[in-house]
PLY file of the C-alpha trace (Angstrom):
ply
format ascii 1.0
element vertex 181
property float x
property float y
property float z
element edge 180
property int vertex1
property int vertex2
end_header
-35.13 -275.56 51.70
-33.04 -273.24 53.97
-32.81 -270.39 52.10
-34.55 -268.15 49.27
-31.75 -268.65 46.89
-32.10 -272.18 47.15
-35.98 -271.55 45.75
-34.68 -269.35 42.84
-32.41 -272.14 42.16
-34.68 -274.68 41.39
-36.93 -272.43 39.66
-34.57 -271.28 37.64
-33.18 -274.94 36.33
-36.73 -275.57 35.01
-36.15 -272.67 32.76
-33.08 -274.62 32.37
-35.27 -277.40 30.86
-37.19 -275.30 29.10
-34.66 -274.25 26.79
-34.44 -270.70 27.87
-31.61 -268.89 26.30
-32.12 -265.44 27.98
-32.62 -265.83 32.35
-33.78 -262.67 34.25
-33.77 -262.84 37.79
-34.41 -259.81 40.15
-34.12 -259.96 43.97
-36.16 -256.71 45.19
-35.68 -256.09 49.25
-38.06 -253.35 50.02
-37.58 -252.86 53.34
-39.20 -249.54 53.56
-42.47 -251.21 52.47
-42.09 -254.41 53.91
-41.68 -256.48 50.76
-39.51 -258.81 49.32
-40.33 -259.62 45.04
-38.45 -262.03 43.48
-38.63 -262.27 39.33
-37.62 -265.14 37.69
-38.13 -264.79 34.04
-37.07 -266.51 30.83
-37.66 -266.80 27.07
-38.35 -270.74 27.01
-40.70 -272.90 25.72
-43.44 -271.89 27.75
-46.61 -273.74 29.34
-49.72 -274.28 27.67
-52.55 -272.69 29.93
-53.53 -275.93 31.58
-50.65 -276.71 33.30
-50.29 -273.03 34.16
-54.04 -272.95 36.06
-52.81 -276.13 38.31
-48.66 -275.73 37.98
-48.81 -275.20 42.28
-50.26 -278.60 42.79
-47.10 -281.03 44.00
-48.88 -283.90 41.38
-48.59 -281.87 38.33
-45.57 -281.65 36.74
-44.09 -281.72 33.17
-41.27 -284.00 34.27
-41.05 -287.34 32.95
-38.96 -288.94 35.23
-40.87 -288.16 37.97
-44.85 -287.68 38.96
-44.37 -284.98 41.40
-43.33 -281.30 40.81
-42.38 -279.38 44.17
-40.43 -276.18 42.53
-43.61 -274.19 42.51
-45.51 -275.71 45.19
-42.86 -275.29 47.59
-42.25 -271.55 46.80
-46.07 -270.84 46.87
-46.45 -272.39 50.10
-43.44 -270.39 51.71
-45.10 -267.31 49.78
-48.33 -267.59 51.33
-46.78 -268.97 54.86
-44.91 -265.09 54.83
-48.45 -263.00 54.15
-47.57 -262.90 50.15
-48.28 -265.03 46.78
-46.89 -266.43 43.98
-47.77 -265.49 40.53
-47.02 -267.45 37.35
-47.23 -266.16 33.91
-46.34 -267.96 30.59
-46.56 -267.97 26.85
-46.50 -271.19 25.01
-43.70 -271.01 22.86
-42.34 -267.40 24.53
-41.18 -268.08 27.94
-42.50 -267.66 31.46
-42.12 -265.73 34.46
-42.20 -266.47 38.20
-43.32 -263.39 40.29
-42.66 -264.24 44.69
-44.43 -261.57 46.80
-43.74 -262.47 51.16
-44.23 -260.17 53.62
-39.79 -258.82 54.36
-39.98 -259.38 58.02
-42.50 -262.13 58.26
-41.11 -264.43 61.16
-41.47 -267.09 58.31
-39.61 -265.75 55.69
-36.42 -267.57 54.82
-33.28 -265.62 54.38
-32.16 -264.98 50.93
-29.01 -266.85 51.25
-26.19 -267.61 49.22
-26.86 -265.86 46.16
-23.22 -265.53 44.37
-22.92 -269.50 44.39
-26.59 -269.81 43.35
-25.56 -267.87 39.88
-22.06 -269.17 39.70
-23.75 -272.56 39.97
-26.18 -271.98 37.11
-23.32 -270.23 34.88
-20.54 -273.35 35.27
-23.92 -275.74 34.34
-24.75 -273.53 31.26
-22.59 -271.10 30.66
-24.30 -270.59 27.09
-27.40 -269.00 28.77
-27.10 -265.70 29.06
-28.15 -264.22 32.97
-29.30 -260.92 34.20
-29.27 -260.62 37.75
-30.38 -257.60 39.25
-30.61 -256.94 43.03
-32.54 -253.88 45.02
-32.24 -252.94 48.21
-34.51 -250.24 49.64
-33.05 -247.47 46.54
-30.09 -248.93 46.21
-29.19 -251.51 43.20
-26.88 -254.06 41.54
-27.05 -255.62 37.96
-24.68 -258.64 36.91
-25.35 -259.26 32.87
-23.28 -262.31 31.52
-23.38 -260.49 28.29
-21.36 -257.55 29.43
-19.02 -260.11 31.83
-18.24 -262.01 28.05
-17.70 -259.03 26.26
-15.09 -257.87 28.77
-13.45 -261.54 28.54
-13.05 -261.11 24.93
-13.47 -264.59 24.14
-11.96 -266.67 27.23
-14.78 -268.87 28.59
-16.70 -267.21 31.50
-16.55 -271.14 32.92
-13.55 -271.29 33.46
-12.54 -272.15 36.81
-10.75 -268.84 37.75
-13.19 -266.67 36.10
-16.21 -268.27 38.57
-13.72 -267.54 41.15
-13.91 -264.02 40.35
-17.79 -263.49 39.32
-18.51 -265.00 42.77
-16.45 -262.67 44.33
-17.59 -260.15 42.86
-21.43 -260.90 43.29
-21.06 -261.00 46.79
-19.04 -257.90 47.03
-21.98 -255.84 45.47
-24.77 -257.61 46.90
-22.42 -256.90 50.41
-22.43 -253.03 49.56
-25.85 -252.31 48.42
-26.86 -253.57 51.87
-24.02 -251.44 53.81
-24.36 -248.07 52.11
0 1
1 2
2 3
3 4
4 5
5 6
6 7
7 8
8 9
9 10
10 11
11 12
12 13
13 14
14 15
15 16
16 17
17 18
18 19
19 20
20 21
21 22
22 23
23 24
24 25
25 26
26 27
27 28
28 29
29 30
30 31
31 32
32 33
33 34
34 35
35 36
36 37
37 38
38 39
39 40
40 41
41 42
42 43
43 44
44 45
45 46
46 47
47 48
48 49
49 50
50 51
51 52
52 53
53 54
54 55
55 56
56 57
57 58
58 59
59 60
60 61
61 62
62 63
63 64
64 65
65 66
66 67
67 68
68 69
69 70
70 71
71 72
72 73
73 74
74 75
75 76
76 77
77 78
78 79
79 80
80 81
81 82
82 83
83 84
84 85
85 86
86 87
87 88
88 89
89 90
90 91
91 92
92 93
93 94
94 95
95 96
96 97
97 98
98 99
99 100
100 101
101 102
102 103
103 104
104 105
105 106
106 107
107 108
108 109
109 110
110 111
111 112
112 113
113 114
114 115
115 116
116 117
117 118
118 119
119 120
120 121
121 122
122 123
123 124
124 125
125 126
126 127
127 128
128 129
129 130
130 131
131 132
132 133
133 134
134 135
135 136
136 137
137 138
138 139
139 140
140 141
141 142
142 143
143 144
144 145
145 146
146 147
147 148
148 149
149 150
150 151
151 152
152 153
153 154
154 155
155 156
156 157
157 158
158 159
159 160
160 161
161 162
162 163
163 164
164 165
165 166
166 167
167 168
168 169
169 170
170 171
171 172
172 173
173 174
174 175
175 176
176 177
177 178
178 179
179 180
């Protein structure tokens, strides 16, 4: 993968499969201490313990239609690759969460990428999820909540075509400024 938000995607559409209802994911540039944290958590079905203990091995996987699981694998390599590690935590029957820790200027590092298509993408596939996206940089933050963008739309569809338009727009307009200021 070319980028970081390409990572959160996939990791994200297996709390997709998981059910989740409720997706938190938090992009934390600290640039001041030379760290980049990316959260990914949800309130899915969970993992029993087992597959958590071996979930970075490329030959586990929960997937049925295939034997070979690279989500994880791939983002712990790149984590360890940039002088960091990957963390995952998860409650059968609760949800889990995905904690990235690399190293902000590591030569390795991929950029973060094209984050306001990554969540426009995951809100036209399942707009019924409800996402919290929260971004940092150094002191500076931005928080999308698809709760508060449907309560403004007073019942049009946040999928519609238009309204993506305008969420994308808008994403990348705040991400823009929190990194300008």
């Amino acid at each position: 993968m070319k980028e970081l938000a390409l990572h959160l995607l996939d990791i994200t559409q297996n709390s997709v499969r998981a059910e989740a209802t409720e997706i938190s994911i938090i992009v934390n540039e600290n640039v001041k201490d030379n760290q980049l944290i990316i959260i990914i958590q949800d309130d899915g079905k969970g993992m029993p313990e087992e597959l958590v203990q071996t979930i970075k091995n490329p030959f586990v996987t929960s997937r049925t239609l295939r034997k070979v699981g690279l989500g994880i694998p791939l983002l712990n390599q790149l984590c360890e690759e940039c002088a960091g590690s990957l963390e995952v935590e998860s409650i059968l029957g609760k949800g889990t969460k995905v904690t990235a820790i690399m190293q902000y200027n590591h030569i390795d590092r991929l950029p973060i990428g094209d984050m306001p298509s990554t969540l426009t993408t995951l809100i036209l596939a399942k707009p019924e999820i409800e996402y919290y996206y929260k971004h940092i940089y150094n002191e500076k933050d931005f928080i999308f909540d698809t709760k508060e963008i449907k309560k403004l739309l007073e019942g049009a569809p946040i999928s519609d075509l238009e309204i993506i338009h305008w969420i994308g727009n808008y994403l990348k307009e705040n991400i823009d400024e929190i990194h300008s200021l």
